[in-house]
N, C-alpha and C positions, 0 to 999 in steps of 0.2 A: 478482459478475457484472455488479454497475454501476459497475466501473473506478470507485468510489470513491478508489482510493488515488491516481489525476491532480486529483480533485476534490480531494482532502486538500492534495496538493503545491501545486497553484497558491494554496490561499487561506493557507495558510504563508505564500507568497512577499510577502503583500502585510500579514501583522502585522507589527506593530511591537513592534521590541525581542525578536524571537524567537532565542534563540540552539540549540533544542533542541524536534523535532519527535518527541512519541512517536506511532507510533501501533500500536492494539491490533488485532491482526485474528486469527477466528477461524480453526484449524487445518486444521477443514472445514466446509463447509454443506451440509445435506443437503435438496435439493427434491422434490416431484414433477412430473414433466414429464409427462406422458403415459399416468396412471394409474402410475410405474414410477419406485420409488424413485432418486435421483440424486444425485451428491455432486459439489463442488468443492475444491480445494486451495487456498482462497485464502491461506492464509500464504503458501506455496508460492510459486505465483502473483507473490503482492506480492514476496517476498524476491526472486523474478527481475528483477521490473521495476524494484526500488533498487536490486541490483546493476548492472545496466544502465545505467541514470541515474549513481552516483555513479563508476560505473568509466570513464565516457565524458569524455576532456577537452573535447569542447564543452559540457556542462552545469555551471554550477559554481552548483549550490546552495548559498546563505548562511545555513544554517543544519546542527547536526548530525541525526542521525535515532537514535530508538531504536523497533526494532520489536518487538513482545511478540506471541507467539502463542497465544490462551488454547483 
């Protein structure tokens, strides 16, 4: 819900020597918002927003990605 996965992409961008980005995100997260249980997809989620990024030829990330849904 805090777009961690732009935070994660950009500070890849600037290690050195990365040739392979995992990252791990959970399948779902479950909050309360207003007394009333609530859930997100962030795999989900994330796997749209790499698909998007890596299928786009303006973006060309130099490194690969492995994403793990636990």
């Amino acid at each position: 819900m805090g777009n961690a996965v732009y935070r994660d992409l950009i500070q890849a961008l600037v290690m050195v020597d990365l040739d392979c980005l995992c990252l791990a995100v959970p399948q779902q997260y479950k909050y309360k918002s207003g007394g009333r249980l609530m859930h997100s997809c962030d795999f989900d989620n994330t796997r749209d927003v790499l698909d998007a990024l890596y299928g786009h030829s303006r973006v060309q990330l130099p490194y690969g990605l492995l994403l793990v849904g636990y």
